[in-house]
C-alpha positions in Angstrom: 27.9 78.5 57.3 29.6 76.4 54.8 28.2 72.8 54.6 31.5 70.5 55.7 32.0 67.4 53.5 32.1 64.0 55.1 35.4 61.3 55.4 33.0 59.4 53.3 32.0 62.2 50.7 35.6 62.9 50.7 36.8 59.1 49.9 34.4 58.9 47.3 35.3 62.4 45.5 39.1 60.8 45.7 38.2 57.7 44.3 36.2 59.3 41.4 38.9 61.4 40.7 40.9 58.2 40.8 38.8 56.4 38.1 38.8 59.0 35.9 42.5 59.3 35.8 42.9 55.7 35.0 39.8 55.7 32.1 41.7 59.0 30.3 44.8 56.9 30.2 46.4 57.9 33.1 49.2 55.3 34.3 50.2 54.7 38.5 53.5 53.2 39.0 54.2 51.4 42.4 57.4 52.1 44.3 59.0 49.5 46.4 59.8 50.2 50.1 62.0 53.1 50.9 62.5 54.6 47.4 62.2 57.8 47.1 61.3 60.1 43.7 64.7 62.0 44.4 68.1 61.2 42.7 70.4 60.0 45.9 73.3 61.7 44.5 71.4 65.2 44.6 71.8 67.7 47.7 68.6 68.8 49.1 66.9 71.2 48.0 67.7 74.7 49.6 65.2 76.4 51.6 63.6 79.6 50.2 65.2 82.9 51.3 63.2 85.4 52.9 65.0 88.7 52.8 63.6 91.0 55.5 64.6 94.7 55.9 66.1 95.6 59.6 63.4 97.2 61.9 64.6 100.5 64.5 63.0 99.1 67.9 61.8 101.8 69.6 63.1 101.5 73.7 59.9 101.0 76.0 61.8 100.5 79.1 59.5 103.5 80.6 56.5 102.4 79.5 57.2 98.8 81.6 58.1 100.7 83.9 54.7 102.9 84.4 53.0 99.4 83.9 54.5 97.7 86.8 54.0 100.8 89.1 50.0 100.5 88.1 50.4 97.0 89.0 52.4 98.2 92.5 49.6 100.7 93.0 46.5 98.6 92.4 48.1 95.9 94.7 48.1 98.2 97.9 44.8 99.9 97.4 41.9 97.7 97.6 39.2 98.2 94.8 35.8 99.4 96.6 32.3 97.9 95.3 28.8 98.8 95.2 27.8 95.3 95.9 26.0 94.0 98.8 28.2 91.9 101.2 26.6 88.5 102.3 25.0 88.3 104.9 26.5 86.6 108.1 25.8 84.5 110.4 25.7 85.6 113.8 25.4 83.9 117.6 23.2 85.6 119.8 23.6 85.2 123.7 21.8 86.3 126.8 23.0 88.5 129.5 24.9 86.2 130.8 26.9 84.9 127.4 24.3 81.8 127.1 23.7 81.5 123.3 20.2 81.7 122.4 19.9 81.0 118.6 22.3 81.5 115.2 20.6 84.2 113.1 21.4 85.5 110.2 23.0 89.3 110.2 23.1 91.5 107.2 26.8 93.3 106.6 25.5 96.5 105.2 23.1 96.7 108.3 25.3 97.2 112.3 23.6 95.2 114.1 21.7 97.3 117.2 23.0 96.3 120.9 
């Protein structure tokens, strides 16, 4: 990876570059507030133009179509794992319906009567 310069490596390349623009003669006018470097009796400047060549679009109407039946298809059927279901947990009871104790019942596994 690319070593990033710093703000401060950055300021101080600027300000080099500065200096050296001065010491070669180099001359910086200052500009008073809301001047601009542009004549005020010049239009703007027009935009370049691109000239792009018309396309054929091809019609995919049936291909969205086939996509949204997937879709429709997928939504009804419900996708089947190989995973392991958590396990549960369960209240067992006597023979007269007096729970007993919670335990914990594996999904995978019926539980025996």
């Amino acid at each position: 990876m690319k070593p990033v310069k710093t703000k401060q490596q950055q300021r101080d390349e600027l300000n080099q570059m500065v200096e050296q623009f001065l010491s070669d003669g180099g001359d910086v006018t200052r500009c008073g507030m809301g001047e601009s470097g542009r004549d005020v009796n010049q239009p703007l400047p027009k935009p370049p133009f691109v000239e792009r060549s018309d396309q054929s679009r091809t019609l995919v109407n049936e291909v969205v179509q086939a996509i949204e039946e997937r879709k429709q298809r997928r939504k009804t059927k419900p996708r089947k794992t190989n995973q392991p279901k958590e396990p549960s947990k369960e209240l067992l009871v006597d023979d007269f319906g007096e729970p007993l104790r919670w335990v914990w019942q594996d999904q995978n596994k019926k539980r025996q009567p």
